[in-house]
C-alpha positions as CSV (number, residue, x, y, z in Angstrom):
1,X,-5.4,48.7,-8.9
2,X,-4.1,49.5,-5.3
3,X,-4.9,45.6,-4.2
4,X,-3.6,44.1,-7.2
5,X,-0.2,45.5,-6.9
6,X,-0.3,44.4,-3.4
7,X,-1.0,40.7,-4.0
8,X,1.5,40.6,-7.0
9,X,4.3,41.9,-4.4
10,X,2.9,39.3,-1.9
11,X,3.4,36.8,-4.5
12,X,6.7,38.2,-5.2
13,X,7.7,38.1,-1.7
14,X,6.4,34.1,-1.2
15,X,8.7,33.3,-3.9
16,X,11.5,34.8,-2.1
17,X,11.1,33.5,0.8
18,X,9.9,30.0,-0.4
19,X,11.9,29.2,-2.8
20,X,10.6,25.9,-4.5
21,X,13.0,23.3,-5.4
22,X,10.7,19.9,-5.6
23,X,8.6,18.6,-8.0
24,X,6.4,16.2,-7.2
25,X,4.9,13.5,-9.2
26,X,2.3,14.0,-11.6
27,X,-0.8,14.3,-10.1
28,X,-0.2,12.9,-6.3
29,X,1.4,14.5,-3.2
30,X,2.8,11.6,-0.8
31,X,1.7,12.1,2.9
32,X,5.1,10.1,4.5
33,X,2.7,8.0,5.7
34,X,3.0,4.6,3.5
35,X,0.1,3.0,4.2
36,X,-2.6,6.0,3.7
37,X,-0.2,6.4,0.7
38,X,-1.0,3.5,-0.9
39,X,-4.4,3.4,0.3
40,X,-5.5,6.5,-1.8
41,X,-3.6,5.8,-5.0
42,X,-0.1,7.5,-3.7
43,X,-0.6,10.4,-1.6
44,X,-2.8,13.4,-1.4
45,X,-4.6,13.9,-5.1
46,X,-3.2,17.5,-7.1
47,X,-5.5,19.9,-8.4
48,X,-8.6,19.0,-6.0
49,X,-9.8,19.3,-2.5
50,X,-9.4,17.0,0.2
51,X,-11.3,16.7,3.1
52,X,-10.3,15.1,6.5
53,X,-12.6,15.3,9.2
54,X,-12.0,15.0,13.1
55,X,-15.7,13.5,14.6
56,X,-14.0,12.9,17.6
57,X,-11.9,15.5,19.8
58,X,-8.9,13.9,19.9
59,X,-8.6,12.0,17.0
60,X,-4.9,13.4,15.9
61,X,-5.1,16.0,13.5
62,X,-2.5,17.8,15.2
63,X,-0.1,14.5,14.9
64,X,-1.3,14.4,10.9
65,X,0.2,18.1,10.5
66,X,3.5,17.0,12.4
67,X,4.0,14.1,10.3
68,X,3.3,16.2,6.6
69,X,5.7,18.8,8.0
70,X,8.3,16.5,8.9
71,X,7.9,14.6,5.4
72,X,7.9,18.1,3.7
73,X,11.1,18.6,5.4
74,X,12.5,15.3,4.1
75,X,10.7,16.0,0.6
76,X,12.2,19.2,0.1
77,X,9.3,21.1,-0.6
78,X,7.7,24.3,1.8
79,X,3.9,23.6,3.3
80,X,1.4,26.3,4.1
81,X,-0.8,26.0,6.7
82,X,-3.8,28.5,7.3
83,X,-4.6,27.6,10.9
84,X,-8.4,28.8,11.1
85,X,-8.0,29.4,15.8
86,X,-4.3,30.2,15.9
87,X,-4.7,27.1,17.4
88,X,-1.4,25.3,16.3
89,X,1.6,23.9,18.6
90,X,4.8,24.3,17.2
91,X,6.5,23.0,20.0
92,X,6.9,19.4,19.0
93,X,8.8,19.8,15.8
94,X,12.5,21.1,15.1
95,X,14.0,24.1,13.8
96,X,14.4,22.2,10.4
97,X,11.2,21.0,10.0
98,X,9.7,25.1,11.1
99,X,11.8,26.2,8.7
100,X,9.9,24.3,6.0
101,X,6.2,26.4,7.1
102,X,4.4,29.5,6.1
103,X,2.0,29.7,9.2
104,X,-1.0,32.0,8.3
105,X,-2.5,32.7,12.1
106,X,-6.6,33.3,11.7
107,X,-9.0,33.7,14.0
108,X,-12.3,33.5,12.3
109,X,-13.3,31.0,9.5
110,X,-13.9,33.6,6.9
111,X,-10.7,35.0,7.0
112,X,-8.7,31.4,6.6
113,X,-10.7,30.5,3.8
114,X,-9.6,34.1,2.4
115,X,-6.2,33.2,3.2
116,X,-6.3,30.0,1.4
117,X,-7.7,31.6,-1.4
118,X,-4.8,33.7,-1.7
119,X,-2.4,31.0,-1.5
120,X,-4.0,28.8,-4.1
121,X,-4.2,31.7,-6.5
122,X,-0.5,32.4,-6.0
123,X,0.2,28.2,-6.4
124,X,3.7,28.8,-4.2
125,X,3.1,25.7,-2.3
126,X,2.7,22.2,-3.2
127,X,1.1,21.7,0.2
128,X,-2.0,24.1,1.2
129,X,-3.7,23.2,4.3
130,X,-6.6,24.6,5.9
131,X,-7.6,23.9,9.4
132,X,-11.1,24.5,10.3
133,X,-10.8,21.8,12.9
134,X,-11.7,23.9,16.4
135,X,-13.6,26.5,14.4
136,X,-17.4,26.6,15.4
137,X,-20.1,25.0,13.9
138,X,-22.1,27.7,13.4
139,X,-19.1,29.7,11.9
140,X,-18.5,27.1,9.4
141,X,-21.8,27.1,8.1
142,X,-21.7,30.6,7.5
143,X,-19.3,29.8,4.8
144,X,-21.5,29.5,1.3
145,X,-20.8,26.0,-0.7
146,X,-19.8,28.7,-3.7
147,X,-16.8,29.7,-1.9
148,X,-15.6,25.8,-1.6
149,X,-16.9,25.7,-5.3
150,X,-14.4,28.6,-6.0
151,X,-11.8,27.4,-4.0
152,X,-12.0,24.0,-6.2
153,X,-11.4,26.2,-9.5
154,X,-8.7,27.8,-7.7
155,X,-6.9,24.2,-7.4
156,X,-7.8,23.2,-9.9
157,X,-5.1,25.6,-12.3
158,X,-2.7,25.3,-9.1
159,X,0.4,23.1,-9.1
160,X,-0.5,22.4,-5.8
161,X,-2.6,19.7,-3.5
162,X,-5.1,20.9,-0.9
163,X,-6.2,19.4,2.2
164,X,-9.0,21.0,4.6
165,X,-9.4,19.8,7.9
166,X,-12.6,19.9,9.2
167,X,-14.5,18.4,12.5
168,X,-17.4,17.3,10.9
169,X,-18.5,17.4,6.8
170,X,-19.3,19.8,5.4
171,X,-17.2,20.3,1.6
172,X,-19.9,18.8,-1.0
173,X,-16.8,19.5,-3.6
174,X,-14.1,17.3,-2.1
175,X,-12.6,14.9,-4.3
176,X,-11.3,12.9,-1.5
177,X,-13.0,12.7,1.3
178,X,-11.1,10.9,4.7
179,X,-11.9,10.6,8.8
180,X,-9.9,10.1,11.5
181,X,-10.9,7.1,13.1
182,X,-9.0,7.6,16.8
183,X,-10.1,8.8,19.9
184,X,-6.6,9.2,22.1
185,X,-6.4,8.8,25.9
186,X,-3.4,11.0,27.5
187,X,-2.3,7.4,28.3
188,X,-1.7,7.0,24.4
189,X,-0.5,10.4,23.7
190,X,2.3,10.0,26.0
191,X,3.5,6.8,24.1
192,X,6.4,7.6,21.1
193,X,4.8,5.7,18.6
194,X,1.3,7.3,18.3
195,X,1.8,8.3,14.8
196,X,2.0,5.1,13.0
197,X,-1.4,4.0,15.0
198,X,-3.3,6.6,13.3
199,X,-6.6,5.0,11.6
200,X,-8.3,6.5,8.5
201,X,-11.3,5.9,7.0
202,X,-11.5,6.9,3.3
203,X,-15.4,7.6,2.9
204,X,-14.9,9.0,-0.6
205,X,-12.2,8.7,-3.0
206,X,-13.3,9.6,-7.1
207,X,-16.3,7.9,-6.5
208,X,-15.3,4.1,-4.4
209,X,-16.1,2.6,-1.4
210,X,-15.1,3.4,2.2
211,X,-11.8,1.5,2.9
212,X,-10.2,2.0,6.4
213,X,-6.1,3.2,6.2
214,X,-4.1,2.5,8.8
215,X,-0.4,3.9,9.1
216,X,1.2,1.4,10.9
């Protein structure tokens, strides 16, 4: 009884603080990004799991969750991001586009995937992301398939879309399933315009064939 009182004032207190103004369209969540827009039928599918692995160390997940901030910030709407190593940088973006984030700081794997449970179940956000990307490997696969199989119930009944980053595959449930196809030098990331390079490759997408996204 004690916990659920807690989590409805949590929710309570969500609301408050992220008050939610946008609606979105029916069944899609646009990324800001036109091209992977397009590419995947107009933005990041509602109601399921997506999947976007990093196979390569610096392939620009961190340059993703800039640009969906900064779109969320143009959007309207308020992202939650349940960083799995405390490992993000908010140094890059502005107060406006910070303003915009509920920033859940993990340190193990267990307790993210908690977190985003939470978050689903309270469907607050229209944006859940959960970033697994420096996380071990051998931590991740602690994590049961039946906890991504609950997770996809969860979004399933939540107004919300729900993208898990990952370094390598490992969600048998996602709906979508992308990759980052770069491999930055610091020569590139020292460049303004590394952003609209990024290169996707859609490996699965409701059942179709690999295509290759690229935003620029």
């Amino acid at each position: 009884m004690a916990t659920s009182s807690k989590l409805i004032d949590l929710r309570h207190l969500l609301a408050e603080r992220f008050p939610q103004t946008f609606t979105p369209a029916a069944d899609r969540l646009a990324t800001g990004l036109p091209a992977i827009d397009e590419t995947i039928g107009g933005g990041l599918p509602k109601n399921a799991i997506t999947e976007l692995s990093s196979p390569n160390p610096s392939a620009g997940s961190a340059l993703l969750l800039y640009a969906l901030l900064q779109n969320a910030q143009r959007a309207g709407y308020f992202l939650a991001l349940v960083d799995g190593q405390d490992s993000f940088d908010p140094h890059p973006l502005d107060a406006v586009s910070l303003g915009r984030l509920l920033w859940v700081r993990c340190r193990k794997a267990f307790e993210a995937v908690q977190a985003a449970d939470l978050l689903l179940r309270d469907g607050n956000f229209p944006l859940v992301v959960l970033d697994l990307v420096l996380n071990a490997p051998e931590e991740l696969r602690k994590i049961p398939q039946t906890s991504w199989y609950r997770l996809q119930r969860l979004v399933e009944a939540a107004p919300a879309a729900f993208l898990v980053l990952t370094r390598t595959s490992l969600i048998s449930s996602a709906q979508l399933k992308l990759s980052l196809d770069n491999a930055w030098r610091l020569h590139d990331l020292e460049q303004d315009c590394v952003t609209p390079r990024l290169k996707i490759l859609v490996k699965r997408a409701q059942g179709g064939r690999p295509l290759m996204a690229r935003t620029g």
